[in-house]
Backbone of each chain as ProteinMPNN parsed JSONL, in Angstrom:
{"seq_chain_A": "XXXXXXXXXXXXXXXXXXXXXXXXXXXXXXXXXXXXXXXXXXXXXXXXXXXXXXXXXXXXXXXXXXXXXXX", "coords_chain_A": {"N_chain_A": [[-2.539, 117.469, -62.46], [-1.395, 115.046, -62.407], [-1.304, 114.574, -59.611], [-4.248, 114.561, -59.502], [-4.851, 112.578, -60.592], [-2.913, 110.057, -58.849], [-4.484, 110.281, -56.563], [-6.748, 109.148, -57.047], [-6.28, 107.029, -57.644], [-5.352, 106.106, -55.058], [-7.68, 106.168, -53.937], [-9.419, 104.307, -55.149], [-8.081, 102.244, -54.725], [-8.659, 101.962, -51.819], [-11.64, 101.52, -51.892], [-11.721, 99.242, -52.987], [-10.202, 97.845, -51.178], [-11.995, 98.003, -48.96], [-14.228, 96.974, -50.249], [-12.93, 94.364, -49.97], [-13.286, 93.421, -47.653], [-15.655, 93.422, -47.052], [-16.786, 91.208, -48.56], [-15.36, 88.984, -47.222], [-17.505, 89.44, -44.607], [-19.627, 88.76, -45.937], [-19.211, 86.066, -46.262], [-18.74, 85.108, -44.707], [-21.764, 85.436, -42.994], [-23.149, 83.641, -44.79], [-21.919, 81.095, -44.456], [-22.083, 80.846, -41.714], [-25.331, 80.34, -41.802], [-25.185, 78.328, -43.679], [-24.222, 76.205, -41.857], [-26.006, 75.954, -39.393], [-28.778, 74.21, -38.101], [-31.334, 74.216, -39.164], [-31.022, 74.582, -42.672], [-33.515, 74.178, -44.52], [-35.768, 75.632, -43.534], [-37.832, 78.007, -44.498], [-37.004, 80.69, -44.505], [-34.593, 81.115, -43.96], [-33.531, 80.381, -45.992], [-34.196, 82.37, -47.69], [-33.128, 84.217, -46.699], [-30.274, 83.629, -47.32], [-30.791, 83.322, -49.861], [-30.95, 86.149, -50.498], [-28.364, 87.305, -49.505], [-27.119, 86.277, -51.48], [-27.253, 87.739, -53.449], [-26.729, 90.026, -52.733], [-23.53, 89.408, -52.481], [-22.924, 88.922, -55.777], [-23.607, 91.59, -56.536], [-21.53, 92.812, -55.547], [-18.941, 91.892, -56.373], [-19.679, 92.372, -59.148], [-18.925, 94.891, -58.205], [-16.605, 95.417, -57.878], [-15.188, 94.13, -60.057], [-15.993, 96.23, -61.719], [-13.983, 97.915, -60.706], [-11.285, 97.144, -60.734], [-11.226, 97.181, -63.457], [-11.101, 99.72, -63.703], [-8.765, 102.276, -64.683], [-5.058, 101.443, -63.755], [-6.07, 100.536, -61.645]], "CA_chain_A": [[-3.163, 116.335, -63.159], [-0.492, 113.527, -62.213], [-2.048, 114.53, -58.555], [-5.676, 114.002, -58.953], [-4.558, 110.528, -60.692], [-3.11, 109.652, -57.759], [-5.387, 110.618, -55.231], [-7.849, 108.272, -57.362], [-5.34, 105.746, -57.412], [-5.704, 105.46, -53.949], [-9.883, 105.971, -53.616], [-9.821, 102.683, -55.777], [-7.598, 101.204, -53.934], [-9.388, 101.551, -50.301], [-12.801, 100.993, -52.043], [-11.123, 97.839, -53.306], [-10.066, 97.222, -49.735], [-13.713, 98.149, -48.167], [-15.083, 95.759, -51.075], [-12.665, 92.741, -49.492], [-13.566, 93.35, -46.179], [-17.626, 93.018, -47.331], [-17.067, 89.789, -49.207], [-15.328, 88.699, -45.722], [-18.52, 89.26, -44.039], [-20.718, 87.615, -46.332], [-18.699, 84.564, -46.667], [-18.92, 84.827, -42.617], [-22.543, 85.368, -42.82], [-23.341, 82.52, -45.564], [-21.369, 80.147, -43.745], [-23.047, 80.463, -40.336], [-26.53, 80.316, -42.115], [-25.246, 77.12, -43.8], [-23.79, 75.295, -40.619], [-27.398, 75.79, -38.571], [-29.616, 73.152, -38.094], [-32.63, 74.524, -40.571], [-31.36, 75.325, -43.404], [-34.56, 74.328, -45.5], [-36.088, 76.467, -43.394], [-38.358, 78.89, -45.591], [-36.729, 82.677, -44.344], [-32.877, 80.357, -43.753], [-33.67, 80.181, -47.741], [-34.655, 83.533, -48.76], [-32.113, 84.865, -46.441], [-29.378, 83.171, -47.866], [-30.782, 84.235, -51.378], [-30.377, 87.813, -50.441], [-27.29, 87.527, -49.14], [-26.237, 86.024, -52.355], [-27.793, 88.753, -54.059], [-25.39, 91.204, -52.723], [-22.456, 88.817, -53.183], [-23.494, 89.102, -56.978], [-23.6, 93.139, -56.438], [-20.199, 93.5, -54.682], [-18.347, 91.16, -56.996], [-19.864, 93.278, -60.492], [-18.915, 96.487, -58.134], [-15.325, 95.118, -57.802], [-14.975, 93.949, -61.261], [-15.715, 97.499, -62.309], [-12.905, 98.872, -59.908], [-10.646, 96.44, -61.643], [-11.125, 97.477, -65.088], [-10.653, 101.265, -64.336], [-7.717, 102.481, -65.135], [-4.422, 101.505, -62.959], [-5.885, 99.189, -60.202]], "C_chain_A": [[-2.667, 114.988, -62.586], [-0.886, 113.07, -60.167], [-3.144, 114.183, -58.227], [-5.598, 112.415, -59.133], [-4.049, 109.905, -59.534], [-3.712, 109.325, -56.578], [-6.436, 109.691, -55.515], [-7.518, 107.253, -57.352], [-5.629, 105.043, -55.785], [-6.739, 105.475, -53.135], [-9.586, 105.128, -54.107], [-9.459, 101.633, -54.878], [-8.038, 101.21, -52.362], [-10.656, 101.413, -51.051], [-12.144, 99.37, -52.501], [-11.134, 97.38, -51.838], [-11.069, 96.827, -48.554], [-14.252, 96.963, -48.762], [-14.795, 94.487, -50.515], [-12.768, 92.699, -48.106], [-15.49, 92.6, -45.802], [-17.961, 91.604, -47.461], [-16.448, 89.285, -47.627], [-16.629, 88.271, -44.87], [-19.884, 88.759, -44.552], [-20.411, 86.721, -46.233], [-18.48, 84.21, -45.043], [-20.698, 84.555, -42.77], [-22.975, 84.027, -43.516], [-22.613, 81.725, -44.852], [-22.05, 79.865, -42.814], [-24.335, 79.664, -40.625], [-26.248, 79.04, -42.478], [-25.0, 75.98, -43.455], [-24.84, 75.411, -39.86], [-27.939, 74.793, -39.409], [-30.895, 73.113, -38.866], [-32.49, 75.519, -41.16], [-32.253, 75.315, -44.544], [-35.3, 75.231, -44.938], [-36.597, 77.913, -44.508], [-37.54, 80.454, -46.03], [-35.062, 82.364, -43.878], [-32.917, 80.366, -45.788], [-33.477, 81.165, -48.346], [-33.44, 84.443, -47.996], [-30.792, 84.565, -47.198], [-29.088, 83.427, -49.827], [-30.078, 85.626, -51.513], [-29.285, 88.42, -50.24], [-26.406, 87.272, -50.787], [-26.274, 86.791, -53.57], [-26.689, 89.628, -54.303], [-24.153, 90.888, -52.976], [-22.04, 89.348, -54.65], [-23.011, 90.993, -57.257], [-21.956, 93.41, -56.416], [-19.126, 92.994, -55.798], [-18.814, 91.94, -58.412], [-18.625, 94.894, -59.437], [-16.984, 96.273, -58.239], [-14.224, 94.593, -58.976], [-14.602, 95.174, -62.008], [-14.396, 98.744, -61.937], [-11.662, 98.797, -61.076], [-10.737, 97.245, -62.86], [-10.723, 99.067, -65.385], [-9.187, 101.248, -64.571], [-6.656, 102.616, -63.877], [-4.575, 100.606, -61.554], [-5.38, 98.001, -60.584]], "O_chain_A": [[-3.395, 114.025, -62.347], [-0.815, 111.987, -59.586], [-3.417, 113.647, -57.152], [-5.961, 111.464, -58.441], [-4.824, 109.059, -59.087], [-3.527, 108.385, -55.805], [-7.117, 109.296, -54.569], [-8.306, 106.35, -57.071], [-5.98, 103.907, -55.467], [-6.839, 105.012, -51.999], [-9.094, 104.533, -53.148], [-10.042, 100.648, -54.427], [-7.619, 100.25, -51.714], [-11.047, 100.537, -50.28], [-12.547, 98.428, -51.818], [-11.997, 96.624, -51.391], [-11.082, 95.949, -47.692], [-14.689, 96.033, -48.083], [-15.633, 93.593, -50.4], [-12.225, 91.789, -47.479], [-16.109, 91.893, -45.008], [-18.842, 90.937, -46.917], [-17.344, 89.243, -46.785], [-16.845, 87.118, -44.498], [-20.893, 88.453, -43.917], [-21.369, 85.976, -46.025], [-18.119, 83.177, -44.478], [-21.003, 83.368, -42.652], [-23.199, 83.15, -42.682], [-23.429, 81.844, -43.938], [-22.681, 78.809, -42.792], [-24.591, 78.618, -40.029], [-26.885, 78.229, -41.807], [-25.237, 74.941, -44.071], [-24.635, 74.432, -39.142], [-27.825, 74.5, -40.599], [-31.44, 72.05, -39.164], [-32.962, 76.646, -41.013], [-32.084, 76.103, -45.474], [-35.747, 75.973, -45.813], [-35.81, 78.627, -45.13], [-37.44, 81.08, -47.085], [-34.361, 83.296, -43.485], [-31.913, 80.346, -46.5], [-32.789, 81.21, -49.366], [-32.856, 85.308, -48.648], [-30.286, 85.555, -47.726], [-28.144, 83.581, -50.602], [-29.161, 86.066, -52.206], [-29.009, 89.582, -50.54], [-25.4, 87.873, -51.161], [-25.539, 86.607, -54.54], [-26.016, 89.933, -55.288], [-23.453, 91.697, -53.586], [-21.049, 90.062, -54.805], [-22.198, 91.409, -58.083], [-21.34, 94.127, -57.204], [-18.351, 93.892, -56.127], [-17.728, 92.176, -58.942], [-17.81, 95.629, -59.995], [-16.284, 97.159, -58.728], [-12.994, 94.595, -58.942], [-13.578, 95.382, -62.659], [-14.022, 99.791, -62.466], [-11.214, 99.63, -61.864], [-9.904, 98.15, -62.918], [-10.307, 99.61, -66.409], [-8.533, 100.206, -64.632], [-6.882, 103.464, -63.014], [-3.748, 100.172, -60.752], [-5.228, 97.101, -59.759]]}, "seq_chain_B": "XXXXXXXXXXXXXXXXXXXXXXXXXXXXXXXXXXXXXXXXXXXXXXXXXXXXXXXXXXXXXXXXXXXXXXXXXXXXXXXXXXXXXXXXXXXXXXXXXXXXXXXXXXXXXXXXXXXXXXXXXXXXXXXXXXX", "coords_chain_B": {"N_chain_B": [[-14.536, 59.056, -50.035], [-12.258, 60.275, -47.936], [-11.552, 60.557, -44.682], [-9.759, 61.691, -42.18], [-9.599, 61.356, -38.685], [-7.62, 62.285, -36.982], [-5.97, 64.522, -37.625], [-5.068, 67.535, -37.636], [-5.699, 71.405, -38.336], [-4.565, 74.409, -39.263], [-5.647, 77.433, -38.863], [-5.099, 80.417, -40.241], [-5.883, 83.628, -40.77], [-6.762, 86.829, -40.631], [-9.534, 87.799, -39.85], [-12.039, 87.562, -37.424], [-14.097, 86.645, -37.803], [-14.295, 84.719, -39.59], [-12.359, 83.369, -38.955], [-13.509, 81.981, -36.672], [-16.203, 81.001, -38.143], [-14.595, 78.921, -39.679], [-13.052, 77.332, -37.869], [-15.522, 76.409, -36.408], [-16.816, 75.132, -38.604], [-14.989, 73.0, -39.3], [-14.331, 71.386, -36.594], [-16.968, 70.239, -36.222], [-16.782, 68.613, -38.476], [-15.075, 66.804, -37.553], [-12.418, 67.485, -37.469], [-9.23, 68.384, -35.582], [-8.329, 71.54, -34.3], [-6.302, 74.756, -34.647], [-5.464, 78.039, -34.123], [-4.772, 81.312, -35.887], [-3.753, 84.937, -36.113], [-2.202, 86.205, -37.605], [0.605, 86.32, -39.995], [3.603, 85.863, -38.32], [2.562, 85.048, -36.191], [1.361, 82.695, -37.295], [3.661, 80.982, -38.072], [4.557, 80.2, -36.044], [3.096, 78.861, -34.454], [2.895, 76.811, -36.495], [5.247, 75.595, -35.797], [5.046, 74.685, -33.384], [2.379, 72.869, -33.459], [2.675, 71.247, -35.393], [0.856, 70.821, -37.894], [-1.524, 69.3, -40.346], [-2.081, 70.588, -42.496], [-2.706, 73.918, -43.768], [-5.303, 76.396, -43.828], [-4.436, 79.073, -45.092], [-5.091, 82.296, -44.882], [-4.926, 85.222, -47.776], [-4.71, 87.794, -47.969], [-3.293, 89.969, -45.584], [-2.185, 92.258, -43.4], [0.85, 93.19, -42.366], [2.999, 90.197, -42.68], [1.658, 89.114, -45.917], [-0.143, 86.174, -47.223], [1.117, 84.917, -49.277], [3.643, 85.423, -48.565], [3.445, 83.814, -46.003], [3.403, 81.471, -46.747], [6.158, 80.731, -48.618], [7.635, 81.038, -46.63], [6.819, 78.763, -44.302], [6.81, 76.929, -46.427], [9.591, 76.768, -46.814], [10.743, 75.251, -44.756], [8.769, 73.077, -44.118], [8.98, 71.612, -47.107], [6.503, 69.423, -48.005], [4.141, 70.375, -46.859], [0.891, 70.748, -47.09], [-0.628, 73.317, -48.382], [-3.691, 75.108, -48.123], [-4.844, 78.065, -50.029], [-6.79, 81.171, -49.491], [-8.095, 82.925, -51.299], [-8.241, 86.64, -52.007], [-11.198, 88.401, -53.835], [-10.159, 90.433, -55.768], [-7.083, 89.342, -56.265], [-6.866, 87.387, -58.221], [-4.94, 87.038, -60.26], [-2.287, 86.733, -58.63], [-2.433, 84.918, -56.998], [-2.688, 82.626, -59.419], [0.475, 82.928, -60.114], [1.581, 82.304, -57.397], [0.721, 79.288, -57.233], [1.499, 78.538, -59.78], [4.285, 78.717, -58.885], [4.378, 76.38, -57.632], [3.429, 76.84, -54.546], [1.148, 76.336, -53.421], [-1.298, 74.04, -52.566], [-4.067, 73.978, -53.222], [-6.652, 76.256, -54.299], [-8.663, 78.813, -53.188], [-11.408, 80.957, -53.755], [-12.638, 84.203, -52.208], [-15.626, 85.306, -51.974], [-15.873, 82.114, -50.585], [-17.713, 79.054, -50.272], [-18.791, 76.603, -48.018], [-18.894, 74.207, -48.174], [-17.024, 73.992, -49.929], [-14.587, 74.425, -48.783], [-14.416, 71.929, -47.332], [-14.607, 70.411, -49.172], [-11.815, 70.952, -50.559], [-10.12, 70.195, -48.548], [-10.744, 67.312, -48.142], [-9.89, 66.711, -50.889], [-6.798, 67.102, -50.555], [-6.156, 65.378, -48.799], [-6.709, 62.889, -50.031], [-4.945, 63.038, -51.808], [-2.616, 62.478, -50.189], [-3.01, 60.086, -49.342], [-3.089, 58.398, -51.482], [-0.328, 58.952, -52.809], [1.265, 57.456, -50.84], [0.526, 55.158, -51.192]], "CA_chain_B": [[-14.306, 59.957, -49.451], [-10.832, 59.707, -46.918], [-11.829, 61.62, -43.368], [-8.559, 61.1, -41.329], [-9.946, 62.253, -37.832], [-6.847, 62.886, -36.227], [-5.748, 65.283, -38.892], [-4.753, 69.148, -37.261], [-5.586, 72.219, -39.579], [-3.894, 74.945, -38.515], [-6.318, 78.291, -39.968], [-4.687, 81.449, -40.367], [-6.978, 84.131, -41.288], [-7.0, 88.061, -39.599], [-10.547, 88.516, -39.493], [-11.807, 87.125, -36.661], [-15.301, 86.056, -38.329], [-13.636, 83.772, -40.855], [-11.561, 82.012, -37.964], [-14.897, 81.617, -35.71], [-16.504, 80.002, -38.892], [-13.768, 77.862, -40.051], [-13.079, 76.48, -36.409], [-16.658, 75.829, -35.803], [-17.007, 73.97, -39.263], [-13.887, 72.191, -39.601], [-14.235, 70.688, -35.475], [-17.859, 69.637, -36.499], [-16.229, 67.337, -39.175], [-14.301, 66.104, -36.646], [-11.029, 67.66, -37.495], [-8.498, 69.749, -34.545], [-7.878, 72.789, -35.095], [-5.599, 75.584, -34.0], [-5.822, 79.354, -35.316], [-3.694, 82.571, -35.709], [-4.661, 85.706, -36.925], [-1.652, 87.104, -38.218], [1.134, 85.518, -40.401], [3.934, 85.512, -37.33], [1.852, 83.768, -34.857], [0.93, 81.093, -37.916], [4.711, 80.513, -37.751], [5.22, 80.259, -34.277], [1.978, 77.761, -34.008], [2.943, 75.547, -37.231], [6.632, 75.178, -35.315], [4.474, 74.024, -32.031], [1.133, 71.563, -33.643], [2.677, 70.227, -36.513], [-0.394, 70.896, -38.394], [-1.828, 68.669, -41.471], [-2.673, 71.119, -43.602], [-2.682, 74.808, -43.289], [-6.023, 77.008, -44.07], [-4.169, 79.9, -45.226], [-6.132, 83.573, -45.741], [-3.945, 85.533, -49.287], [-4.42, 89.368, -47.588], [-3.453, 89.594, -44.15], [-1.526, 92.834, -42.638], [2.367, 92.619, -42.433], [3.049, 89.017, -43.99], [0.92, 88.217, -46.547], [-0.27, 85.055, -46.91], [2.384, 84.399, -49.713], [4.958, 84.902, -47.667], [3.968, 82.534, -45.023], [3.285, 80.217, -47.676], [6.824, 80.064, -48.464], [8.283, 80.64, -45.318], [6.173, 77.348, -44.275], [7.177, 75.695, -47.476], [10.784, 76.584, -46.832], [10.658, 74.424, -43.444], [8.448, 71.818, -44.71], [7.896, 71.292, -48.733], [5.653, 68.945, -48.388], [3.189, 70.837, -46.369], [-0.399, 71.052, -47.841], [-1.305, 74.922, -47.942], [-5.029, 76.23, -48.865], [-4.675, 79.701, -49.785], [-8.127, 81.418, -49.313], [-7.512, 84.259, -51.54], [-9.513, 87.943, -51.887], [-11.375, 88.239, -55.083], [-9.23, 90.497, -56.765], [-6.001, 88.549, -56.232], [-6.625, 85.997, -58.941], [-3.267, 87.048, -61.048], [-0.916, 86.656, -57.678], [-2.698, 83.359, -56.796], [-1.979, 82.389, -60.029], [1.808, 83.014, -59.968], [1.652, 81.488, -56.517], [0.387, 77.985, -57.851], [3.089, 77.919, -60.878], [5.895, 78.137, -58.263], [4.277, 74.943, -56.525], [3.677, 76.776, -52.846], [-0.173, 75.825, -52.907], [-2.025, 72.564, -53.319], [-5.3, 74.108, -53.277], [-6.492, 77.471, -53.856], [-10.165, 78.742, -52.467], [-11.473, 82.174, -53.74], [-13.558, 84.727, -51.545], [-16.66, 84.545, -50.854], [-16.445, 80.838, -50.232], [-18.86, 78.545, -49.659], [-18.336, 75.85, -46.507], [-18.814, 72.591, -48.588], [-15.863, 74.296, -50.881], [-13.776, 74.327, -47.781], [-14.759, 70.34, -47.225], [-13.718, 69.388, -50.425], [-10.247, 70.752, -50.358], [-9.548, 69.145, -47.562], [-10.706, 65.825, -48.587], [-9.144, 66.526, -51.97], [-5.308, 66.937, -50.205], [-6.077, 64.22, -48.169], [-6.616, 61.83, -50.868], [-3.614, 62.526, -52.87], [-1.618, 62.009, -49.577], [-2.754, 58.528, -49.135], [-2.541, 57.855, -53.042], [0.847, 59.155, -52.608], [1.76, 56.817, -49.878], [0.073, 53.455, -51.646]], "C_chain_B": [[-13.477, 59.643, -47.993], [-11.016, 61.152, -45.583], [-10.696, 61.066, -42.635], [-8.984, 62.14, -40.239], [-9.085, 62.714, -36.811], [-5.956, 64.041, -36.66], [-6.201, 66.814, -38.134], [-4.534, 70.039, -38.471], [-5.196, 73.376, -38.702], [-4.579, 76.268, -39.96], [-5.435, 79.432, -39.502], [-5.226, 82.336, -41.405], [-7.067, 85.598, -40.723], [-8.407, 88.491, -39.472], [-11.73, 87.094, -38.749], [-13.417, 85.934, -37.221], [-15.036, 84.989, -39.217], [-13.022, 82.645, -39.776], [-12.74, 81.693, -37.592], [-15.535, 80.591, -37.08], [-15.815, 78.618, -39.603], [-13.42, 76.992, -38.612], [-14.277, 76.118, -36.228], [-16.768, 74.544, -36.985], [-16.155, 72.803, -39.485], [-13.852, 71.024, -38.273], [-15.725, 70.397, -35.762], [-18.051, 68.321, -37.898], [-15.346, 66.394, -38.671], [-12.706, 66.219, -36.602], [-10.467, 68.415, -36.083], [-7.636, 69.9, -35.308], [-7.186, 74.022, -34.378], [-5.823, 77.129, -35.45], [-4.989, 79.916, -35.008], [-4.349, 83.359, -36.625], [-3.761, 86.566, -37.695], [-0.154, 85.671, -38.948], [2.575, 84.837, -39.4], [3.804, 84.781, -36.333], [1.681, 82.172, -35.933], [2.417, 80.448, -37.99], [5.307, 79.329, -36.683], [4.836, 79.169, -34.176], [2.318, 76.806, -35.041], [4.466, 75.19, -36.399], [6.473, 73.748, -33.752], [3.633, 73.245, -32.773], [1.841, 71.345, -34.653], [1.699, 70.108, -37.35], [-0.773, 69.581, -39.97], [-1.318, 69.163, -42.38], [-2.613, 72.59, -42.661], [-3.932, 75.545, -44.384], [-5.656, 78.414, -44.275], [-4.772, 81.929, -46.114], [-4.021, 84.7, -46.816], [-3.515, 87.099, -48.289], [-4.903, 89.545, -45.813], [-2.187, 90.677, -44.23], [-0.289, 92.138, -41.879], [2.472, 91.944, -43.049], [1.654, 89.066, -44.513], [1.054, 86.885, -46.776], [0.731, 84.144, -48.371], [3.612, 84.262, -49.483], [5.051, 84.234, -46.566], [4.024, 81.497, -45.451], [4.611, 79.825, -47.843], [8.063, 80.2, -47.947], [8.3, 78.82, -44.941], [6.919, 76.142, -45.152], [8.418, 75.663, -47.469], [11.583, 75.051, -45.721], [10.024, 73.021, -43.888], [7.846, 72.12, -45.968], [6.896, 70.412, -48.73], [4.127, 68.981, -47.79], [1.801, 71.085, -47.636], [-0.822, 71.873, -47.753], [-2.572, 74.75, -49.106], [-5.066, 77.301, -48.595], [-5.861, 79.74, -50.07], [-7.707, 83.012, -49.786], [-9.21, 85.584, -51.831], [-9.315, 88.01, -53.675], [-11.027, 88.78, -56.198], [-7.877, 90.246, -56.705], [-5.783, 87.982, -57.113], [-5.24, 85.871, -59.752], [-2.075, 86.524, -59.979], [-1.189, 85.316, -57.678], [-2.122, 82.001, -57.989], [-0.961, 81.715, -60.144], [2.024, 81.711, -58.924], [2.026, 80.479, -56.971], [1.631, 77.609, -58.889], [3.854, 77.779, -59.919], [5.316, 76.796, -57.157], [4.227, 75.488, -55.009], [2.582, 76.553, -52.576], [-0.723, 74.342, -53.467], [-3.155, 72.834, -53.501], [-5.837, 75.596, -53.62], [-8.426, 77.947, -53.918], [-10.337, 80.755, -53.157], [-12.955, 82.938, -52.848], [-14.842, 85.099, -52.387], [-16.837, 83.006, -51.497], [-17.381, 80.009, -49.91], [-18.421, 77.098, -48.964], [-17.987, 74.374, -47.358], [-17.038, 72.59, -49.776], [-14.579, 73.517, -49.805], [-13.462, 72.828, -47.593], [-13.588, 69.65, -47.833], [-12.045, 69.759, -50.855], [-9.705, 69.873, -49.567], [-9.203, 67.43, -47.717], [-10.261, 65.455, -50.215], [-7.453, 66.343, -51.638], [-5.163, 65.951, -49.86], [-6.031, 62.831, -48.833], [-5.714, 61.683, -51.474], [-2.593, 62.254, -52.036], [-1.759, 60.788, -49.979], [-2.483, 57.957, -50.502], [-1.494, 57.771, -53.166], [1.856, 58.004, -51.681], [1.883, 55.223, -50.37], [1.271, 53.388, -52.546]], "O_chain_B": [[-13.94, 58.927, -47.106], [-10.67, 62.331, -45.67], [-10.717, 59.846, -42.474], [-8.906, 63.355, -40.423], [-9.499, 63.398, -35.875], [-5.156, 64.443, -35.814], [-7.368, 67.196, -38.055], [-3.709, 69.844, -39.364], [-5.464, 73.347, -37.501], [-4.353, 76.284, -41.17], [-5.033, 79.382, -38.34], [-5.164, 82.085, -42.609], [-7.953, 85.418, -39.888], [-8.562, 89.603, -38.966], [-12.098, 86.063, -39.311], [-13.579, 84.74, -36.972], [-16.045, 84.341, -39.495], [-13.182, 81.425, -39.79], [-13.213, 80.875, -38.381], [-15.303, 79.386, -36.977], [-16.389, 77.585, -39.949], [-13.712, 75.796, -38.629], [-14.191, 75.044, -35.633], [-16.805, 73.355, -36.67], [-16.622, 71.718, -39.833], [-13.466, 69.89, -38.554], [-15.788, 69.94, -34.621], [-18.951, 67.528, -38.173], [-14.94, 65.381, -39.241], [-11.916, 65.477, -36.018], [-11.318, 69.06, -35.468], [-6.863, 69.41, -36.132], [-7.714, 74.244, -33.288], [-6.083, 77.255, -36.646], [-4.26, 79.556, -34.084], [-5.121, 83.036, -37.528], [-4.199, 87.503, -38.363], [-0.005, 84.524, -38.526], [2.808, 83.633, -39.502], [4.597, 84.066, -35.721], [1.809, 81.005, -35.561], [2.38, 79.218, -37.967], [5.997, 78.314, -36.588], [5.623, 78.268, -33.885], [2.073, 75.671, -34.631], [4.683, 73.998, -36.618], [7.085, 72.765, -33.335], [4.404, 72.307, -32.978], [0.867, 70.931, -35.281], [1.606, 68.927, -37.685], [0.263, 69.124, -40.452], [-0.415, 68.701, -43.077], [-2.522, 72.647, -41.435], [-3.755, 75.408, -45.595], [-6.425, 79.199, -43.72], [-4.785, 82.431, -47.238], [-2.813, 84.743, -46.581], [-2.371, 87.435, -47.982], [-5.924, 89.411, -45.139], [-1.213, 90.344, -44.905], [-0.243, 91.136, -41.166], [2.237, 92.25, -44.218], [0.654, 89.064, -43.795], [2.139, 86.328, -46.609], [0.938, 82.931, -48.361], [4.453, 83.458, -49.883], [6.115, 83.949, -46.015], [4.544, 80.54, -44.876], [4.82, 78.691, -47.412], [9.153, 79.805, -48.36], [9.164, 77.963, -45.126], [7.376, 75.04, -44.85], [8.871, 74.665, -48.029], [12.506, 74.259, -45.917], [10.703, 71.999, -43.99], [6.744, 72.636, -46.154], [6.162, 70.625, -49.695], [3.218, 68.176, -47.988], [1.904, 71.518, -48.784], [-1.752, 71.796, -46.95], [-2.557, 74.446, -50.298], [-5.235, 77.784, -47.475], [-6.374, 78.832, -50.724], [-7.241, 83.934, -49.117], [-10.435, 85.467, -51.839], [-8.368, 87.864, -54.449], [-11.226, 88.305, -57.316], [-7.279, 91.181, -57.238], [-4.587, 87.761, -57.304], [-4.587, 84.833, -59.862], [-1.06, 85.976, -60.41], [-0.428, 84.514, -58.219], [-1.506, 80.963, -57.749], [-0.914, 80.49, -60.256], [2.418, 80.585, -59.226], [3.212, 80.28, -57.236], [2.446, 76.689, -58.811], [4.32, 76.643, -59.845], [5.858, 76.438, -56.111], [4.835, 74.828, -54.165], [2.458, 76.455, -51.355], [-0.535, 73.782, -54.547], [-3.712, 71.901, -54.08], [-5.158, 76.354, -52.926], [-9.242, 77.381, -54.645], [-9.462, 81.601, -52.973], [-14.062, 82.401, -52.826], [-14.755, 85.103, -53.615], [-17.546, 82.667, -52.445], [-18.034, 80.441, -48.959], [-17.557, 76.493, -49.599], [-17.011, 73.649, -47.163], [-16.307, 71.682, -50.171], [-13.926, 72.488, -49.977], [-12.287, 72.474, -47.69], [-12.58, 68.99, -47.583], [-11.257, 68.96, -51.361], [-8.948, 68.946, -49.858], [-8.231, 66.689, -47.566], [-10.261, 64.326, -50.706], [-6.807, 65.56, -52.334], [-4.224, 65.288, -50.299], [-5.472, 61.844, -48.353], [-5.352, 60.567, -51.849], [-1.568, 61.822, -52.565], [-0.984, 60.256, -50.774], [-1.655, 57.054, -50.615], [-1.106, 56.693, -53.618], [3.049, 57.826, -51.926], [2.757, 54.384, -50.152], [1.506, 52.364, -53.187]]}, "name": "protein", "num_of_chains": 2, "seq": "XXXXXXXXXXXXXXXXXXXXXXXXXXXXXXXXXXXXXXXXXXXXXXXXXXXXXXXXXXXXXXXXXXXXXXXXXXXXXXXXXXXXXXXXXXXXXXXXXXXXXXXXXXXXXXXXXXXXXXXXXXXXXXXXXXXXXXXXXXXXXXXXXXXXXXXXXXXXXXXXXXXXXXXXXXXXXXXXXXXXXXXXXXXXXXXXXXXXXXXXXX"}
């Protein structure tokens, strides 16, 4: 028992780690998009939505890590 | 708004996409800038540029970015660190802040104009500081 808890202990904790590697690369991607030269650009817009979409996603999915039990 | 354009930020960050964006935006405001990607080299390099201000990333392999914080701050207290912390950190960052080793603190995923306004938020309470 005190084994599988562990072993989940540390799945949380590399999905945790995967999760801050993601936000990394959005906050790379959103950045670029918002240092180019058009970003009113119509599909510089909707991209930047989508991206912030998943932001939104990753940040609930990382919340929920959080709250289990032990991270 | 106080732009001091001779003003060296010195980013320390291990993923290499984060430096590439922070060097591109930070030298298009007209700041220089020096990088490192691990907390040893940000040592080495604040000992050599003398930096402003230091753009410091929280989770970074070997040192973390609280212990270069107050390494750094041991050498010079009155260094201006922005810790750029990962989004479940917020309790350490926290802590951090009570013991006085950050002046700023930035949480992931950032957004560029965030980045800005630290800057030109430290920068203002220098010169306030100075008057």
């Amino acid at each position: 028992m005190e084994k599988k808890r562990d072993s989940e202990f540390v799945l949380k904790k590399e999905f945790l780690n995967l999760c801050e590697q993601l936000i990394d690369q959005i906050t790379v991607a959103k950045g670029f998009l918002d240092l180019n030269d058009e970003r009113d650009n119509y599909f510089t817009k909707a991209t930047r939505r989508e991206i912030l979409r998943m932001e939104d996603l990753l940040k609930e999915f990382i919340k929920k890590i959080l709250e289990s039990e032990r991270v | 708004m106080i732009l001091l354009l001779s003003d060296l930020i010195l980013i320390v960050d291990d993923n290499p996409g984060i430096r590439s964006l922070l060097k591109e935006l930070l030298t298009s405001k007209g700041y220089r800038v020096e990088v490192a990607q691990n907390g040893e080299e940000a040592i080495e390099k604040f000992h050599k540029c003398e930096p402003s201000a230091v753009l410091l990333d929280s989770m970074m392999p070997g040192m973390n970015g609280l212990m270069v914080a107050e390494k750094l701050k041991s050498s010079s207290p009155k260094l201006p660190i922005i810790m750029i912390s990962a989004y479940s950190e917020k309790e350490e960052i926290k802590r951090a802040q009570q013991k006085g080793l950050l002046s700023y603190c930035l949480t992931k995923p950032f957004d560029i104009n965030e980045i800005i306004d630290s800057l030109h938020y430290i920068f203002e309470l220098r010169l306030s500081n100075t008057m």
